[in-house]
Phi, psi and omega in degrees: 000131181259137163279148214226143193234129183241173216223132184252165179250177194246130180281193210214134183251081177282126171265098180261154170170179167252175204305134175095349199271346191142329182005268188307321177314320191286249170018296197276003190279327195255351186255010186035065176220180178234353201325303161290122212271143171230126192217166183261058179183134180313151176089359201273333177291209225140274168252191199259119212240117177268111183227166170279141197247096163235145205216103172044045214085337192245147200228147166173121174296139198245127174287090155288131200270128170277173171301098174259103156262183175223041150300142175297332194311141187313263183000303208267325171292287170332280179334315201292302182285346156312272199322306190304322214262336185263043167230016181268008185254344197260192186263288172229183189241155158251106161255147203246133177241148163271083208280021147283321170292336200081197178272107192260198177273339194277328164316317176272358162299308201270297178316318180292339195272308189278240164039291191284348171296316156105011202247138172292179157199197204226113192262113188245118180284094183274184196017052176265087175297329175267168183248005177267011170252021193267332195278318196292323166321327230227335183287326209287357205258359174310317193311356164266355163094343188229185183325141188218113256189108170256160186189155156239076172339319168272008149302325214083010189252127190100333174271014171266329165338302164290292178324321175251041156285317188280318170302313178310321204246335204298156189243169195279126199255189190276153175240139170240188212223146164238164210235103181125144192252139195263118177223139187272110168240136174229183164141200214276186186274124154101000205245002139105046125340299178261344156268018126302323186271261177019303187262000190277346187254024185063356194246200180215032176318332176247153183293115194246127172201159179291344184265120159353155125085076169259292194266110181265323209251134180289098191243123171254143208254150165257179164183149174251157176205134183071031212024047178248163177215127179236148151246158179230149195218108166295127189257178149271157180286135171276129166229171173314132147349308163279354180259001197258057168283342187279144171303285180338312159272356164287316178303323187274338155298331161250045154257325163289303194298346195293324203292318186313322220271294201281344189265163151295315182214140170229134154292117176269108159270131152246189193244109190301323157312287181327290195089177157309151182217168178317314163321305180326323187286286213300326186294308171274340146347300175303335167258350176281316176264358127298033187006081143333093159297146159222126185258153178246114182217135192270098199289191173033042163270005148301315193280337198274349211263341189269350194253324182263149173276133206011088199294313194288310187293331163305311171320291188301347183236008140296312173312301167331315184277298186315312181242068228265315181281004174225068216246000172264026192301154161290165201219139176198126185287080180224182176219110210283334165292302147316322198081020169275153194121289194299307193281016180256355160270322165299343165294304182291335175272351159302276170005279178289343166270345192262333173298342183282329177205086117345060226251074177268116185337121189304332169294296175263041143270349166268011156264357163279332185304314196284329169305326188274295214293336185278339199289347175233130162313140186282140194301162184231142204225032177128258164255001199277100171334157164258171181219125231229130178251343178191173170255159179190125146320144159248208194251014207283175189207114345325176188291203149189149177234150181246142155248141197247133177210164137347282210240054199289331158317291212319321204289118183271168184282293167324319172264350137358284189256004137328312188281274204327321184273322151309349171276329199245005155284275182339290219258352107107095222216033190263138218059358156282099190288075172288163174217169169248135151232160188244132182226160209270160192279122166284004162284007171066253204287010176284159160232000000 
C-alpha cells in the first residue's frame, strides 16, 4: 500500500507602507524574529525580506517591504519600482498607515498601488495608542472602501485583528499530490546520517566519511517498508552559526533547513557516546517551529552500550535535560553500522507517521474539551473568564486544534499546555508536538 501526501503551494502575504510607519515591527512581531532591523528612521528596510507564517493552522509566507516615497533620491526609486513589480507575485497586501501622521499624500499613493494589484488587501492604522482613538483614527481612511484596522504594534494592540483578516482571506490553493511520506535526517556533522541512509536503502548511495561536512547536497532516495513508500532525504551536518565560514556550509545549512521545511518527519541523529548536546537542542527547536514530527534517534549504541554505564537511562535523562521543552520526543537505539535497531525504527517512523494525520471526530473531541476545562479554573482575561464555545481540527499535519473563546489573549502558554497534556493522554498522541491555537468566537459580545 503506498501513501499519498497532498501538498499545498504557499500564498505569500506582502506588508506595504512608507517608511516609518511600523512595518518591519509588524513582521517581526509575526514571524517572532529581528530579521527585520527596526529604528526610528525611514528606510532602513531595503530589500523584500521572506519568512514563513502560521496564523491558526493555516501557512503562508510574509513579505516585509522597503518604504515606497516619492522622494527622488536613487534608492527610494529603486525601492518603489522593486515593491510596485513584486507585489504582482503576492496574494494579499497589508498596508501599515501612521496614525499619528494621519492620512498623507504618498498614502493614497500607496493605497492606488494596492488597488491597481487587483489583490484584496487590508488597510491598518499603526500607532493608535489609546483605545477610545481607533474609530477617530480609522475614519478619514473609510473613504476607501476596504477594510480597516487600528493597532499599536508596540502595544500588541490590535494584532489578532489582523491575523484574522489574514485567516480569514488567505486563499485555497488546487492540491496535488506526492507519493510517499518525506522523511529528513539532520543533526550535527559526523554523527552517521548517510550510513543511516545507506543501510536503510540497501546501497552506498551517499558518500560516507569520517571528515565533517562530506555531504552538501540534499539527495532524495525513495524506499519502501512494508508496502509503505518514504522518500529519504540525507541532509548536510548542521553546525552552530559561528563555525559556518566556508560558503559550502553555509549552502549546506540552508539545504538542511530547506530539507526540514519540505519533510513530514525528521529523524534528529545523535551520537550516542555523547548524547544530545546543546546545538542538538537548538535543531530540534527548529523542527519544532516548522512543525514537525520528529524522532530522536541515538547512533553508535553498539559502542556507547559497552563504554557508558547505564547507557539508556543516562541517554534518557540527557533527553530529559536537553529537551527540556520536548521530553516525550520519541527516542530509538541503533547502530547505523550493524543494522542494530533499524526495524524498531521503521516501526516507530510507521507509528509516529499514522499518528501525524490523526483525524479525531469532532463530537469527540469536544467532549474530551469540555470534560478538560472543568479539571481546571478558567484562564482570566482583565476581570473577565475567558469562556471557550468549541474545538476544531484544522488540516495541518502535526495534528493542531483551533479553540474558539471570548477572550482568546487570556490563553497563557501555561494553560496551553494544559490541554495539550491532556490530549495527547485521551488520544494517545505522546510525542507528537500537537498545538492549540485560540481564536476569538464570532458571537462576539459574549462573555
Amino acid at each position: 500500500m503506498s501513501t499519498t501526501t497532498k501538498v499545498n503551494d504557499v500564498p505569500k502575504v506582502a506588508i506595504i507602507g512608507r517608511p516609518n510607519t511600523g512595518k518591519s515591527t509588524l513582521f517581526n512581531i509575526m514571524t517572532d524574529s529581528r530579521k527585520s532591523v527596526v529604528k526610528n528612521q525611514p528606510g532602513v528596510t531595503r530589500d523584500v525580506i521572506i519568512e514563513p507564517v502560521e496564523v491558526w493552522g493555516k501557512s503562508f509566507d510574509l513579505l516585509d517591504t522597503g518604504g515606497i516615497t516619492e522622494s527622488p533620491d536613487l534608492i527610494s526609486k529603486l525601492i518603489r519600482e522593486q515593491v510596485t513589480e513584486f507585489l504582482q507575485t503576492v496574494d494579499l497586501l497589508i498596508a501599515v498607515m501612521d496614525g499619528r501622521a494621519g492620512l498623507l499624500p504618498e498614502d493614497r499613493d500607496i493605497i492606488r498601488i494596492a488597488k491597481e494589484t487587483g489583490k484584496e488587501f487590508l488597510l491598518v492604522v499603526n500607532k493608535v495608542d489609546r483605545v477610545h482613538e481607533e474609530e477617530l483614527a480609522k475614519a478619514e481612511f473609510h473613504e476607501f472602501g476596504v477594510d480597516v484596522v487600528a493597532a499599536s504594534f508596540e502595544q500588541r494592540r490590535g494584532l489578532s485583528d489582523v491575523l484574522e483578516w489574514i485567516h480569514a482571506h488567505l486563499p485555497d490553493r488546487e492540491l496535488h499530490t506526492k507519493e510517499g511520506t518525506t522523511i529528513a535526517i539532520v543533526g550535527k556533522p559526523n554523527v552517521g546520517k548517510s550510513s543511516l541512509c545507506n543501510t536503510l536503502l540497501g546501497s552506498n548511495r551517499m558518500l560516507v566519511s569520517d571528515i565533517a561536512g562530506t555531504t552538501v547536497d540534499s539527495v532524495d532516495s525513495p524506499f519502501v517498508y512494508q508496502d509503505r513508500r518514504y522518500i529519504l532525504v540525507d541532509t548536510a551536518g548542521l553546525r552552530r552559526s559561528s563555525k559556518r565560514e566556508e560558503d559550502i556550509e553555509i549552502i549546506s545549512a540552508f539545504k538542511s533547513q530547506e530539507s526540514i521545511r519540505r519533510a513530514d518527519l525528521v529523524l534528529l541523529m545523535v551520537d550516542g557516546n555523547i548524547g544530545p548536546t546543546e546545538q542538538d537542542a537548538k535543531i530540534m527547536q527548529a523542527i519544532l517551529e516548522d512543525h514537525k514530527g520528529v524522532i530522536l534517534v541515538a547512533n553508535k549504541t553498539d559502542v556507547a552500550s559497552k563504554e557508558v554505564p547505564e547507557f539508556r537511562k543516562t541517554f534518557r535523562s540527557q533527553v530529559e535535560r536537553t529537551f527540556h521543552f520536548f521530553i516525550d520526543v520519541p527516542v530509538v537505539f541503533i547502530s547505523a553500522k550493524t543494522g542494530f535497531g533499524l526495524e524498531d525504527l521503521l516501526e516507530e517512523v510507521e507509528r509516529v507517521s499514522e499518528k501525524l494525520s490523526l483525524r479525531i471526530p469532532t463530537s469527540e473531541l469536544n467532549e474530551f474539551f469540555f470534560e478538560t476545562i472543568r479539571k481546571a479554573p478558567a484562564p482570566v482575561w482583565g476581570t473577565t473568564n475567558v469562556k471557550f464555545y468549541y474545538l476544531t481540527q484544522t488540516l495541518q499535519q502535526p495534528p493542531a486544534f483551533i479553540a474558539f473563546a471570548n477572550h482568546p489573549d487570556g490563553v497563557t502558554n501555561a494553560y496551553r499546555r494544559f490541554l495539550i497534556k491532556n490530549m495527547k493522554e485521551r488520544f494517545d498522541l505522546q510525542g507528537i508536538p500537537i498545538r492549540i491555537f485560540c481564536m476569538k468566537s464570532r458571537r462576539g459580545g459574549e462573555n
